[in-house]
C-alpha positions, 0 to 999 in steps of 0.5 A: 534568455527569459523570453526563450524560457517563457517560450518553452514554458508556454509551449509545455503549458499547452501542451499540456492542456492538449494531452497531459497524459501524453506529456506525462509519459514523455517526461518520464520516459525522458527521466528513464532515458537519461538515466538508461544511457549512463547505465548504458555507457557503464554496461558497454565499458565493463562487459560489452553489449550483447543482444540479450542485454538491449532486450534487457534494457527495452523491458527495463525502460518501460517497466521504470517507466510505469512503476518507478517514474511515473507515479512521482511525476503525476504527483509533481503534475498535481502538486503543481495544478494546486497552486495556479490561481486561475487555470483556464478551462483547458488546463481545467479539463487535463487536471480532470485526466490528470486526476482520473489516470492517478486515481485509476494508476494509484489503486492499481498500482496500491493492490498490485504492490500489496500482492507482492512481498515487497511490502510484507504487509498480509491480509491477518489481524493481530491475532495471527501468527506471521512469520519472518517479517510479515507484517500484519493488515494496518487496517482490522478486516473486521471494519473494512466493510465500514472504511470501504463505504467512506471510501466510495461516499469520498469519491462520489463527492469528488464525482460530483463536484467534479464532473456535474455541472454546477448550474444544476447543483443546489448549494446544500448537495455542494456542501455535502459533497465537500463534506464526503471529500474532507471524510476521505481526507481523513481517512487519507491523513489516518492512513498516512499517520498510521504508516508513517515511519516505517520502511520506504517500501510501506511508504510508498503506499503513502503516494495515493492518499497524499494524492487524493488531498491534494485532488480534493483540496483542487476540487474545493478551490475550482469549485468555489470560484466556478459558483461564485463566477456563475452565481455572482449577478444573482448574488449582487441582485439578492444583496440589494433587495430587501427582507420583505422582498427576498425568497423567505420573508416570513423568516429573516433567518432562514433568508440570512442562511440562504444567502450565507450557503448561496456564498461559495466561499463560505462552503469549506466551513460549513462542509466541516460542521456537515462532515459530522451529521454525514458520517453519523448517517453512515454509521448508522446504515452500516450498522444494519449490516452488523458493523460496530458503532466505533468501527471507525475508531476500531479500524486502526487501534484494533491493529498491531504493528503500526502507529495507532495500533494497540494490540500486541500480536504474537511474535513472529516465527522465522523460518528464513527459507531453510525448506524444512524450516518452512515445512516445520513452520507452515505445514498442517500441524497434524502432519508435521507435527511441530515439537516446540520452538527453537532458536536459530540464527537468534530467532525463534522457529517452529521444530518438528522431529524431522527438523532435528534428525536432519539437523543431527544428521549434518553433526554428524557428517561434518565431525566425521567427514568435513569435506563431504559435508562442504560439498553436500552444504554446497549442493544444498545452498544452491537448490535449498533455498529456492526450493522453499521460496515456492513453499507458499501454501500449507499442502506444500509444505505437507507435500514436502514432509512426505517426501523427505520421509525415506531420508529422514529414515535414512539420516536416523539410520546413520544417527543410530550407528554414529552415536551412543546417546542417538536420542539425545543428540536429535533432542538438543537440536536448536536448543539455546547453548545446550549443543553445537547448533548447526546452521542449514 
């Protein structure tokens, strides 16, 4: 039995030294597959199985595919990958791809996913009114250009560890380039610190940056033990020669310092006290294009919202997809004209007259006419609500305005004739405890 297991695990392993991408997608289409056919079994039990229903599932396969399976299947691949002690040249060159398809799927997939509204998270600084539960940028946009440039010098680090070959590396530029890998290190730990706790839908954008320390911590490892096993004989030959004789025999120092950067193994500390120099240079290049000197430290207290935040931004309007709520809420307010805030479901929204006569005007069908009320109420919920999940933009919540004006005209018309103090009954509309408030 453990033959035959040591026999597959040989075969995967190389396999995946040939094509780790290919194995990669095989293992998790198997995931998806597995799981596709007990969801399929429940499917024909239920309800049967139509043809729409295997379109379904052929889309659905390769979308859980590629969005929801994968990404924890390379990151289990590069876990993995860490903790071989000595990988041959094959399985070094499928971490390489490994390491290149998670950095390329990671950044894809990080941007496509702040696009959506799945993370709620919007490109605003703490100043910004949001609304419903929009959560401000974890990050100030003002010293983006800054966070932007430790990002670009981390990856050029790994590039050059990574894919230049050491024998025509100097030590020092090693030495530097694991100093930019431990700044995007930070910036990656930072990152995680600074989402960590919230919503899972937030912590997936934790996946990359865990991603990356463990490619730089890889990077580190493999570059340590390739040095010390192309510079080795050299090392040996220069231990065993005298001060006098060695490159510098006029500074016994210097010659000590030469042969303690020439040991690999003592890079990672001495990549720690570079790290310090490396980012004061960068600070000081982008300063010339009008960054702060703590843009840094700025980037993430200058927030509101999360971990490292100190500011404490406005509260939030909820306007809950009712459309004149949203018409209220994100039109221009010299066209919409917003009166004052409300409270409606327990939450505060922004309330223009037109808000109030429509909201009077459905008092007074629902005391006067209940079951014309329910069947209006009906048609409302059904074409209402998905009306204004497309009110996206200011101009369409305009658009809108002018278009509920002649109803607006007609439900004031009704309120003057159904109610003696017509004024009165719009004014008290989302008021706290004031008048009955009437939920749209």
């Amino acid at each position: 039995m453990k033959d035959k297991v040591k026999k597959i695990f040989g075969k995967i392993i190389l396999f995946y030294e040939k094509r780790p991408i290919a194995l990669s997608l095989i293992v998790s289409s198997l995931i998806i597959f597995v799981m596709g056919i007990f969801v399929l079994i429940e499917e024909v039990w239920h309800s049967g199985l139509r043809i729409d229903d295997i379109y379904g599932f052929f889309w659905g396969f390769i979308l859980f595919t590629l969005f929801i399976v994968l990404p924890p299947v390379l990151t289990l691949m590069n876990l993995i990958s860490l903790f071989i002690k000595n990988p041959s040249e094959k399985a070094l060159r499928s971490d390489k791809k490994i390491e290149l398809l998670i950095i390329f799927l990671g950044t894809v997939y990080s941007f496509l996913y702040l696009l959506t509204e799945f993370s709620n998270i919007v490109l605003e600084d703490w100043q910004q009114q949001l609304y419903n539960s929009q959560l401000h940028t974890p990050i100030h946009t003002g010293t983006m250009p800054t966070i932007c440039a430790i990002v670009i010098i981390a990856l050029l680090g790994y590039f050059l560890l990574r894919y230049k070959s050491l024998e025509k590396i100097s030590p020092l530029l090693a030495v530097l380039g694991i100093a930019a890998m431990y700044l995007g290190a930070v910036g990656c730990i930072l990152w995680i610190v600074q989402l960590w706790g919230s919503d899972f839908n937030i912590l997936v954008l934790c996946i990359l940056p865990a991603n990356f320390i463990v490619i730089i911590l890889k990077t580190i490892k493999d570059v340590i033990k390739e040095w010390r096993k192309i510079h080795q004989p050299d090392l040996e030959m220069e231990s065993n020669l005298p001060i006098k004789e060695n490159h510098f025999p006029q500074s016994p120092l210097l010659s000590r310092f030469y042969s303690w950067l020439m040991n690999s193994a003592n890079w990672p500390l001495v990549g720690l006290l570079f790290t310090i120099p490396l980012l004061g240079v960068i600070i000081l290049i982008m300063m010339l294009f009008g960054q702060q000197p703590d843009s840094v430290i700025k980037a993430w207290t200058e927030t509101a919202d999360w971990n490292f935040s100190q500011r404490i931004a406005p509260q939030n309007i909820m306007y809950d997809q009712h459309y004149l709520c949203t018409v209220a809420a994100g039109g221009h307010k010299k066209i919409v004209k917003p009166l004052r805030l409300g409270i409606r479901h327990g939450n505060e929204v922004i309330v223009n007259r037109q808000l109030c006569i429509a909201n009077a005007f459905e008092q007074i069908l629902e005391e006067k006419t209940p079951r014309l009320h329910a069947l209006i109420r009906g048609v409302y919920d059904k074409y209402g609500y998905p009306i204004a999940k497309h009110i996206k933009s200011p101009y369409t919540a305009d658009l809108i305005y002018f278009l509920m004006k002649p109803a607006e005209w007609f439900f004031l018309a009704v309120i003057y004739l159904c109610d003696c103090k017509p004024e009165n009954r719009i004014a008290v509309q989302y008021m706290k405890g004031e008048h009955k408030i009437i939920k749209h």
